[in-house]
NUVO-457529 format. One record per residue (C-alpha): y, z, x. Coordinates in steps of 0.2 Angstrom, whole numbers, plus 5000, padded with zeros to 4 digits. Example, Ala and Ser with C-alpha at 12.3 -4.5 7.8 and 13.67 -1.06 7.14 Angstrom:
REM NUVO-457529
<site><Y>4978</Y><Z>5039</Z><X>5062</X></site>
<site><Y>4995</Y><Z>5036</Z><X>5068</X></site>
//
This chain:
REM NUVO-457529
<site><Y>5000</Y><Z>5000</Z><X>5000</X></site>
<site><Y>5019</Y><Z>4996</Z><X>5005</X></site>
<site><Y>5032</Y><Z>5006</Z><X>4998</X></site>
<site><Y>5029</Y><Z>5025</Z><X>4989</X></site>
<site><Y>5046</Y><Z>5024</Z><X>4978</X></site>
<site><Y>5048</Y><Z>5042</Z><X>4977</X></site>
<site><Y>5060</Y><Z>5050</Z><X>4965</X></site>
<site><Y>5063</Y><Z>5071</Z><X>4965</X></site>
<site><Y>5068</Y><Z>5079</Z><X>4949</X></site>
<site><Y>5076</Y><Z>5095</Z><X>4941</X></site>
<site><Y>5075</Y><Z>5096</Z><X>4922</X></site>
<site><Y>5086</Y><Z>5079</Z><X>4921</X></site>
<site><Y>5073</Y><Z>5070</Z><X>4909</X></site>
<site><Y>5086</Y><Z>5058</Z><X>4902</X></site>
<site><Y>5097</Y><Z>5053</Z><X>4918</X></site>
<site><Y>5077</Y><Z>5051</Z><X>4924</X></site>
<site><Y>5075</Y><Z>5038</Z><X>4911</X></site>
<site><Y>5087</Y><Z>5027</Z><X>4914</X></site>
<site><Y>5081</Y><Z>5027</Z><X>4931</X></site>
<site><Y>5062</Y><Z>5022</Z><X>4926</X></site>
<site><Y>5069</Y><Z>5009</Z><X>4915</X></site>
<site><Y>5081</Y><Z>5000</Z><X>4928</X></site>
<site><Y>5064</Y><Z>5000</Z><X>4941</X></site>
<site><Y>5055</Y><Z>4993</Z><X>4928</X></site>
<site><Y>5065</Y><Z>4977</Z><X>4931</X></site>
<site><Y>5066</Y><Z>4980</Z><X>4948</X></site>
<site><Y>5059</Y><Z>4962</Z><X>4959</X></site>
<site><Y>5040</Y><Z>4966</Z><X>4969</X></site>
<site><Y>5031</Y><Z>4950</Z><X>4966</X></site>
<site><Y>5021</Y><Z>4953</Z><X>4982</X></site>
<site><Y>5025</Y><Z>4969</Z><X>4985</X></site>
<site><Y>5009</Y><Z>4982</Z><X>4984</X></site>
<site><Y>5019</Y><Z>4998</Z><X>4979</X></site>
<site><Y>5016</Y><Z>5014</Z><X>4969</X></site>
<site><Y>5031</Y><Z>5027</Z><X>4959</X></site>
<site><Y>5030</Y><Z>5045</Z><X>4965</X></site>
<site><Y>5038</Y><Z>5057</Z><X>4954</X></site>
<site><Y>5040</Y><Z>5073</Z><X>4958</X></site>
<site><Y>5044</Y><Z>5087</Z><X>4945</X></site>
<site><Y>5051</Y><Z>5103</Z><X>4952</X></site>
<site><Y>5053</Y><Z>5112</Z><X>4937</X></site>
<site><Y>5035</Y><Z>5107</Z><X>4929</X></site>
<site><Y>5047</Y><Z>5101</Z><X>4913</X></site>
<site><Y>5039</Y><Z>5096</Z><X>4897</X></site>
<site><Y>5051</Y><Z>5084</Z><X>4894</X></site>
<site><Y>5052</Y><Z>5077</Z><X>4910</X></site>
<site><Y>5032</Y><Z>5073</Z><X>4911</X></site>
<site><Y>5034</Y><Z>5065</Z><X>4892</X></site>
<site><Y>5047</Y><Z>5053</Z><X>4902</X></site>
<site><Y>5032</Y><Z>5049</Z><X>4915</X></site>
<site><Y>5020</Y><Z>5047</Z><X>4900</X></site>
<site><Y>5030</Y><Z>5036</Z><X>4892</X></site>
<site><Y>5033</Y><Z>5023</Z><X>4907</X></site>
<site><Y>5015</Y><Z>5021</Z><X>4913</X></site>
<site><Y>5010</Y><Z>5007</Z><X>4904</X></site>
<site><Y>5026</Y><Z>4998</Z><X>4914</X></site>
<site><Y>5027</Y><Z>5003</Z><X>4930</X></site>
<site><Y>5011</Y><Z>5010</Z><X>4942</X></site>
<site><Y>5018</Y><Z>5026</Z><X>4942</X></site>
<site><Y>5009</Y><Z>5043</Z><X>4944</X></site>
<site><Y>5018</Y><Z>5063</Z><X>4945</X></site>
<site><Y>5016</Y><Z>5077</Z><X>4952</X></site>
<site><Y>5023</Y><Z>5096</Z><X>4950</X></site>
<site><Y>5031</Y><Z>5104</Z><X>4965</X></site>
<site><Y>5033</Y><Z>5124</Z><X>4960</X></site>
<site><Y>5044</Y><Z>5130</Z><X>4975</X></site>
<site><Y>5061</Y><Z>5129</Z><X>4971</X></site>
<site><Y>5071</Y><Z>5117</Z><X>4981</X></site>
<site><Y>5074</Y><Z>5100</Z><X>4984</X></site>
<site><Y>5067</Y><Z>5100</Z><X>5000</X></site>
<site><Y>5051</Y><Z>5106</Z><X>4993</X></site>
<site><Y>5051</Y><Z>5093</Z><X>4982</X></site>
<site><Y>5055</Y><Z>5080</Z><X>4996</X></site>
<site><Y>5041</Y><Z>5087</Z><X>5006</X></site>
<site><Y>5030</Y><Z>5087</Z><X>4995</X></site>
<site><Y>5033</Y><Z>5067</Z><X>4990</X></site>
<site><Y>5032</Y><Z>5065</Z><X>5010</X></site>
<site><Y>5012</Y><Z>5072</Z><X>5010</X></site>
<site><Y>5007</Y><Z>5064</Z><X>4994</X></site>
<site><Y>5015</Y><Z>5046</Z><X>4995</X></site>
<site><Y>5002</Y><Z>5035</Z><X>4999</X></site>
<site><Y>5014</Y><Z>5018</Z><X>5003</X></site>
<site><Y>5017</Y><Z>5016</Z><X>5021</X></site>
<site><Y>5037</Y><Z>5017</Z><X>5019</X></site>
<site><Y>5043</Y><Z>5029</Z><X>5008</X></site>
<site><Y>5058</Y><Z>5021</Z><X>4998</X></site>
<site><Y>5069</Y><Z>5039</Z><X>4993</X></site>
<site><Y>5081</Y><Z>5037</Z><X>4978</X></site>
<site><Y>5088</Y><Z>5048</Z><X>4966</X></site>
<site><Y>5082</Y><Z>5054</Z><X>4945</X></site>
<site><Y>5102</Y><Z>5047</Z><X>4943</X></site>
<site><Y>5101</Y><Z>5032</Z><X>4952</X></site>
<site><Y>5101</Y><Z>5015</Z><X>4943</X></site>
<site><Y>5091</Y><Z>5001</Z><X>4958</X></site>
<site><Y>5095</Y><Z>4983</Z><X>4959</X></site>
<site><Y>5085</Y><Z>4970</Z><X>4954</X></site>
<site><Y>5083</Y><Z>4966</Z><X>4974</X></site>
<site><Y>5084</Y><Z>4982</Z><X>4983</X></site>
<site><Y>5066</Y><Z>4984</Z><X>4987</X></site>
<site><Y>5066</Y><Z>4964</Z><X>4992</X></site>
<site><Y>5082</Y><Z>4969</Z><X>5003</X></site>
<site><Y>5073</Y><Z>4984</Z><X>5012</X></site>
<site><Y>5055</Y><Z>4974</Z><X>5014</X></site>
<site><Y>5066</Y><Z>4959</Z><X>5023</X></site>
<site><Y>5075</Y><Z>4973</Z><X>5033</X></site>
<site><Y>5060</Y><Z>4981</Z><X>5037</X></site>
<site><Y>5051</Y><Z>4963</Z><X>5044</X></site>
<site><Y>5067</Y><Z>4959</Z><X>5054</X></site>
<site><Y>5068</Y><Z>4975</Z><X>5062</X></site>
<site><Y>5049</Y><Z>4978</Z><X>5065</X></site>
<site><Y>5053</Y><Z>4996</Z><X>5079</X></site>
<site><Y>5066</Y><Z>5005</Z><X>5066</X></site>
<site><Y>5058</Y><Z>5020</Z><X>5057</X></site>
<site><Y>5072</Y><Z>5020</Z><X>5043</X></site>
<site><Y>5084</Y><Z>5008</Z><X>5034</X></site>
<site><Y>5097</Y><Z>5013</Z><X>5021</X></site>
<site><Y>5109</Y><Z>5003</Z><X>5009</X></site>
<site><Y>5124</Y><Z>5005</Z><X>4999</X></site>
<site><Y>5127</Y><Z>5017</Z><X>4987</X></site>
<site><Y>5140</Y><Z>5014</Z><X>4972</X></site>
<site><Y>5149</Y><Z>5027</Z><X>4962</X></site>
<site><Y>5146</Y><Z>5021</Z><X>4941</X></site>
<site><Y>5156</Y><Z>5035</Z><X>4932</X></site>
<site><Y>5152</Y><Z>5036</Z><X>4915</X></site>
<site><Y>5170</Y><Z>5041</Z><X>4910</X></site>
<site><Y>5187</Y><Z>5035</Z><X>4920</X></site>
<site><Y>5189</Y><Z>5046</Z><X>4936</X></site>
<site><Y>5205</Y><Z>5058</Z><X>4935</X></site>
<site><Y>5220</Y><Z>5052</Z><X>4945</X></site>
<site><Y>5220</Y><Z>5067</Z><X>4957</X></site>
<site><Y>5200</Y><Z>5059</Z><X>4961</X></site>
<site><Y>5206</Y><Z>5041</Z><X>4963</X></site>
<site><Y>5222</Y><Z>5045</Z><X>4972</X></site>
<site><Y>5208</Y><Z>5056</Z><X>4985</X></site>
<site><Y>5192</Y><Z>5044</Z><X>4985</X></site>
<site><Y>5192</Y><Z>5039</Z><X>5003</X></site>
<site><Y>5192</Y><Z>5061</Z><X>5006</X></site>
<site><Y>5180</Y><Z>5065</Z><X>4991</X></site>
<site><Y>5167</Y><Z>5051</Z><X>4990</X></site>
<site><Y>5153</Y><Z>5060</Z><X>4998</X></site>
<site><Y>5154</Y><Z>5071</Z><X>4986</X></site>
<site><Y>5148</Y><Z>5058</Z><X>4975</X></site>
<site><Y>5135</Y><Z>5050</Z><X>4987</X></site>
<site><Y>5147</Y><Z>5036</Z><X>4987</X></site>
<site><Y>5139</Y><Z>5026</Z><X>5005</X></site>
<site><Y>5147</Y><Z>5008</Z><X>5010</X></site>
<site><Y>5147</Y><Z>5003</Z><X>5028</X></site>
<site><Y>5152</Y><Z>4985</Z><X>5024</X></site>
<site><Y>5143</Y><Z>4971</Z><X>5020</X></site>
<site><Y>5137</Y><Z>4966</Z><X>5038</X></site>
<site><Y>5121</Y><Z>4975</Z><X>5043</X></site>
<site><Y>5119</Y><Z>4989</Z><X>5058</X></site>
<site><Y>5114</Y><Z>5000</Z><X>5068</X></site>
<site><Y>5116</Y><Z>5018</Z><X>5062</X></site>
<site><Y>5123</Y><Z>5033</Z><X>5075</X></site>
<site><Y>5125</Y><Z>5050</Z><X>5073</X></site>
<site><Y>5140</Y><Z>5044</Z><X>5065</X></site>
<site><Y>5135</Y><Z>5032</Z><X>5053</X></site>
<site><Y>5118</Y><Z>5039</Z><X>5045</X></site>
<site><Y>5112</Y><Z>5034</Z><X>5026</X></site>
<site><Y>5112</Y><Z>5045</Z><X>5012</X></site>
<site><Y>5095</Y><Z>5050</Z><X>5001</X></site>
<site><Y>5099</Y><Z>5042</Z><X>4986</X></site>
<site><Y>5096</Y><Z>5026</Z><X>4996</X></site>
<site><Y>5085</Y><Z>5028</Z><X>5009</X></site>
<site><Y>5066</Y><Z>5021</Z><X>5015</X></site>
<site><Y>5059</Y><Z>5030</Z><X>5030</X></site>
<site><Y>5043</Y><Z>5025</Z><X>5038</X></site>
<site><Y>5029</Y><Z>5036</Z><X>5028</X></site>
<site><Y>5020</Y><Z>5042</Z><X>5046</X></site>
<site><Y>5037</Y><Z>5047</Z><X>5054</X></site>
<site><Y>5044</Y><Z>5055</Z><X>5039</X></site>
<site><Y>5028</Y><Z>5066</Z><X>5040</X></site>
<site><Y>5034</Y><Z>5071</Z><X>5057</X></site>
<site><Y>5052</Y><Z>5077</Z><X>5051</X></site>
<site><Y>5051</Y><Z>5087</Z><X>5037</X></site>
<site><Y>5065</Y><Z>5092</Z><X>5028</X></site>
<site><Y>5072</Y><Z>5110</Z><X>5031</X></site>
<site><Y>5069</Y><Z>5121</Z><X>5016</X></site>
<site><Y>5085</Y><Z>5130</Z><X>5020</X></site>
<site><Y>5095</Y><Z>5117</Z><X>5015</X></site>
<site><Y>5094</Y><Z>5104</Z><X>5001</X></site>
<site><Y>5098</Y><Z>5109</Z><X>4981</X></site>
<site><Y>5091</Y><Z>5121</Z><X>4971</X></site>
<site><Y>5095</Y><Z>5121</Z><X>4954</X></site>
<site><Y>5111</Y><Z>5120</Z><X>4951</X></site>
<site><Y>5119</Y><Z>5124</Z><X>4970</X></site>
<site><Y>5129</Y><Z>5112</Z><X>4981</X></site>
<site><Y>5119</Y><Z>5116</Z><X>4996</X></site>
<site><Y>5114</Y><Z>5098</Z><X>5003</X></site>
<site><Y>5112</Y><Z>5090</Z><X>5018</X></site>
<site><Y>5093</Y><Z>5091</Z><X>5021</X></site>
<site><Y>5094</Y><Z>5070</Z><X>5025</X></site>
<site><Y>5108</Y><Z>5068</Z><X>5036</X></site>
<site><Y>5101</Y><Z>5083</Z><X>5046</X></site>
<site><Y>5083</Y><Z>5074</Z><X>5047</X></site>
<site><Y>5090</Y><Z>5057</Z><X>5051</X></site>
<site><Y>5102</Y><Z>5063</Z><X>5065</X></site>
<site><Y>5086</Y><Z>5072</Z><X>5070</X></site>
<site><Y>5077</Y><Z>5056</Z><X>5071</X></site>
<site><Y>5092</Y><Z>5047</Z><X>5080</X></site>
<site><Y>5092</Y><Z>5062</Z><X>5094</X></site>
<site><Y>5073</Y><Z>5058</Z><X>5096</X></site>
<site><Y>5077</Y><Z>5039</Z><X>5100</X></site>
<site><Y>5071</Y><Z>5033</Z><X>5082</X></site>
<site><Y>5081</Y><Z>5020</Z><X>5076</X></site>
<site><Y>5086</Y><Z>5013</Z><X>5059</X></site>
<site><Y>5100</Y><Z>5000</Z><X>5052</X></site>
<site><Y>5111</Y><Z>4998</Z><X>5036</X></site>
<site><Y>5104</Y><Z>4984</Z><X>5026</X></site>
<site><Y>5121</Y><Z>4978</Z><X>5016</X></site>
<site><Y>5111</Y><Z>4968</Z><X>5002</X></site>
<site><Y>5098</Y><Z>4984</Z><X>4996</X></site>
<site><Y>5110</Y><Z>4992</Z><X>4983</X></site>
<site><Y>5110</Y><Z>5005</Z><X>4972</X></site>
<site><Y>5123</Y><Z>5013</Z><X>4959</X></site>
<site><Y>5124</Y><Z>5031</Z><X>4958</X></site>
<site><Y>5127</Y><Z>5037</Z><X>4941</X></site>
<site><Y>5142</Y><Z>5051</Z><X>4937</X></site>
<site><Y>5145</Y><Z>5059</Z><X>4921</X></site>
<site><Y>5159</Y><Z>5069</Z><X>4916</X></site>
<site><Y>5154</Y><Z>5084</Z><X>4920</X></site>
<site><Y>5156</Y><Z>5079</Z><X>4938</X></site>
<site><Y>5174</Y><Z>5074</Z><X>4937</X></site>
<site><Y>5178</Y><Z>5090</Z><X>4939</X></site>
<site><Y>5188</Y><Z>5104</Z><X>4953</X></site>
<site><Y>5173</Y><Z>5114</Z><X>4949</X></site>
<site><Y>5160</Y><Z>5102</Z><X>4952</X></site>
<site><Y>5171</Y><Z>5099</Z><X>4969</X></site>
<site><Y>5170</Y><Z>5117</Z><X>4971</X></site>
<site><Y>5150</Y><Z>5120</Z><X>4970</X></site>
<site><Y>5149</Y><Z>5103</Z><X>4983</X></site>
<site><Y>5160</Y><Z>5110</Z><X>4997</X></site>
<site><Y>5157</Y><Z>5128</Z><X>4994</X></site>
<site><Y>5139</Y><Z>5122</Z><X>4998</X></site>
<site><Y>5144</Y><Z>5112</Z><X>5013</X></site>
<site><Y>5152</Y><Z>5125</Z><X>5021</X></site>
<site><Y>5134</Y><Z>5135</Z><X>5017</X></site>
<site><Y>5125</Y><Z>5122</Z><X>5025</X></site>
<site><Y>5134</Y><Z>5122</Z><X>5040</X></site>
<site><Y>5130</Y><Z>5140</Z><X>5042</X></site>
<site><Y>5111</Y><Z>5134</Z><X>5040</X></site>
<site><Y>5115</Y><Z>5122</Z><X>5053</X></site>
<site><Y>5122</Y><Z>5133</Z><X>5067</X></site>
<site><Y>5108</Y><Z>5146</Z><X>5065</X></site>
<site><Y>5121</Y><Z>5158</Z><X>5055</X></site>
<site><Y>5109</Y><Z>5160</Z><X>5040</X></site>
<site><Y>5101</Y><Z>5176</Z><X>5045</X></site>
<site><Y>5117</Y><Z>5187</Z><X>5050</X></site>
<site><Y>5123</Y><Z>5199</Z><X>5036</X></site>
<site><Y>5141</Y><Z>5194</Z><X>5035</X></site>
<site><Y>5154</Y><Z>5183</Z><X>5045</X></site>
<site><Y>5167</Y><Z>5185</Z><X>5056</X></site>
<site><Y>5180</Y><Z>5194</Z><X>5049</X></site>
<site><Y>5194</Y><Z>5178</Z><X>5054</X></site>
<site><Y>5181</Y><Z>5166</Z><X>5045</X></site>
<site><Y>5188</Y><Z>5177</Z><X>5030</X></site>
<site><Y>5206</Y><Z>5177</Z><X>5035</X></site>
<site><Y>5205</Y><Z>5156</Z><X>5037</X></site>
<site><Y>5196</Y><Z>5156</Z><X>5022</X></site>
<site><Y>5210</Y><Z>5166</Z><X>5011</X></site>
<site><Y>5226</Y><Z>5157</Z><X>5019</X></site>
<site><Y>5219</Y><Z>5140</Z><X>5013</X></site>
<site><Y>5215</Y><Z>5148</Z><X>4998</X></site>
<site><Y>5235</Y><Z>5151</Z><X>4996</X></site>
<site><Y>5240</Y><Z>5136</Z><X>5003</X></site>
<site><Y>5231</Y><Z>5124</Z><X>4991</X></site>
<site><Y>5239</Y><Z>5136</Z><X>4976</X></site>
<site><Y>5257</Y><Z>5135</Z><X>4981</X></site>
<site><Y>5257</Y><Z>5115</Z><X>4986</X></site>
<site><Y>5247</Y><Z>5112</Z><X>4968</X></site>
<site><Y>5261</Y><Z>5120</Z><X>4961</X></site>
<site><Y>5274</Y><Z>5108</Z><X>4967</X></site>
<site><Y>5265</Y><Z>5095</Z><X>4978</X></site>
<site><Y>5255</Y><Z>5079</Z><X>4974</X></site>
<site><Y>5237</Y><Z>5077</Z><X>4973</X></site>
<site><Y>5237</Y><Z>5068</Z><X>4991</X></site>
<site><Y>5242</Y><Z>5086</Z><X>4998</X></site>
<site><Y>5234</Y><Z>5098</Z><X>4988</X></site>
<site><Y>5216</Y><Z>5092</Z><X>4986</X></site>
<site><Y>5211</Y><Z>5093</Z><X>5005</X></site>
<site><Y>5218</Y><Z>5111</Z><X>5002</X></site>
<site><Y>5206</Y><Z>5114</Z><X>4990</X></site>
<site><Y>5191</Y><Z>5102</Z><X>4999</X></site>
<site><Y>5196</Y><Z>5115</Z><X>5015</X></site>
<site><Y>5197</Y><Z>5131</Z><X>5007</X></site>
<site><Y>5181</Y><Z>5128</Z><X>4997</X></site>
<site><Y>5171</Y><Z>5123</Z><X>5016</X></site>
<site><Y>5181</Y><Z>5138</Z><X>5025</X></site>
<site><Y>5174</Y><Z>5148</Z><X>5009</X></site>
<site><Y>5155</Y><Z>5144</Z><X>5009</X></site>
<site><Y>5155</Y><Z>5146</Z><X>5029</X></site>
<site><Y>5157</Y><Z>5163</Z><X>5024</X></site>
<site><Y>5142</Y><Z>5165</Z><X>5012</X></site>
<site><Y>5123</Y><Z>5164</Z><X>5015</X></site>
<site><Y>5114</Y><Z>5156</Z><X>5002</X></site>
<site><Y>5110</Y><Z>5168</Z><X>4989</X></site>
<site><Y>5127</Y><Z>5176</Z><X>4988</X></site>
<site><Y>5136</Y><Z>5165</Z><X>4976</X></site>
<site><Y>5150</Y><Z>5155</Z><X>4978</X></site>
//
């Protein structure tokens, strides 16, 4: 078998559908592949969803009962039975071409152990103007990827995101993702891909951009929101606690807190009289400073 398409949910049966339904159409005359859902919640109504797209796509599911994203991921990892494993997303909408676009990727650059392509924001609802005025700063936040329409050579720099990303099966075995990062639930903790590819990268792995494998990233409402923003770089800031080996230590330093608190002011007095352009990377900086403070588990 080829690819393992592997998808890892959280009690998010009817973004999930829209998913399966867009795969369905998905181009793989030739290709030999297989859908791997993973359930992290063991949801009824997310295994109705699975039931109800077997007779169109050769898809079979799996329940992952550790909390976590990463878990899930992991899981996925040691189950798929593909050679590449093609990561996307339970709110991710495919193009008709993006598995043709990674297979032809994949052929032309026959040592790379990973590819990723672009991903593009579809809100559901018309961004505020604070958000559009700000999209060059916030779009990671929305998984937003585009490294032009030329393919490349990724660098620490320059890595893919999950929601778009094939890694060969064998070597993704090798680099688990880290359990102490990654969502759970509800949290903005993420991070556990770019750590793993830059991991890669360090290790002398390579991988490219491959422009023509697309995706759309789907973005409701609820997400056009400071406090979505919030949970996204609070959990940042968390991350890069994991990530610097912070995780275990009771507290921070007590000037972490102090940063923390004066961009905390700052961003409230310029939203008080200041355009967007100045006051939301306050808030994106004062959120980060905030979470660098927090270990997982103490809320943000």
């Amino acid at each position: 078998m080829f690819f393992t398409v592997a998808i890892c949910t959280w009690k998010r049966s009817g973004l999930l559908q829209r998913t399966l339904g867009r795969l369905a159409d998905v181009d793989t005359a030739g290709l030999d592949w297989e859908l791997l859902i993973v359930d992290n919640a063991d949801d009824q109504a997310t295994l109705g969803v699975v039931d109800a797209a077997a007779h169109r796509l050769p898809i079979r599911c799996l329940v992952e009962p550790r909390a976590g994203l990463s878990h899930a991921r992991n899981a996925a990892a040691h189950a798929a039975r593909g050679a590449w494993i093609a990561w996307t997303d339970d709110d991710v909408l495919v193009d008709r071409g993006w598995l043709r676009g990674h297979h032809g990727a994949i052929t032309r650059w026959a040592d790379d152990v990973f590819f990723g392509g672009p991903i593009r924001p579809a809100f559901e609802t018309a961004p505020p103007a604070w958000l559009t005025a700000n999209w060059a700063r916030l779009a990671d936040a929305y998984a937003a990827r585009d490294l032009g329409a030329r393919p490349l050579a990724f660098d620490r720099r320059h890595v893919p995101y999950g929601a778009n990303l094939v890694v060969r099966a064998d070597i993704q075995r090798r680099y688990p993702f880290d359990a102490a990062l990654g969502q759970r639930g509800e949290d903005g903790v993420r991070g556990e891909e770019t750590t793993m590819v830059r991991q890669m990268l360090a290790d002398g792995h390579g991988g490219h951009w491959v422009p023509d494998a697309r995706v759309d990233h789907i973005i409701p409402a609820e997400r056009l929101t400071l406090g979505y923003l919030q949970r996204y770089y609070v959990g940042f800031g968390m991350a890069e606690r994991v990530r610097r080996g912070m995780d275990h230590l009771p507290g921070c330093p007590p000037w972490h807190w102090r940063r923390a608190l004066d961009l905390e002011r700052a961003y409230r007095a310029a939203r008080a009289s200041a355009p967007p352009e100045t006051w939301v990377p306050l808030f994106v900086d004062a959120c980060v400073a905030k979470g660098r403070c927090l270990r997982r588990g103490d809320g943000d």
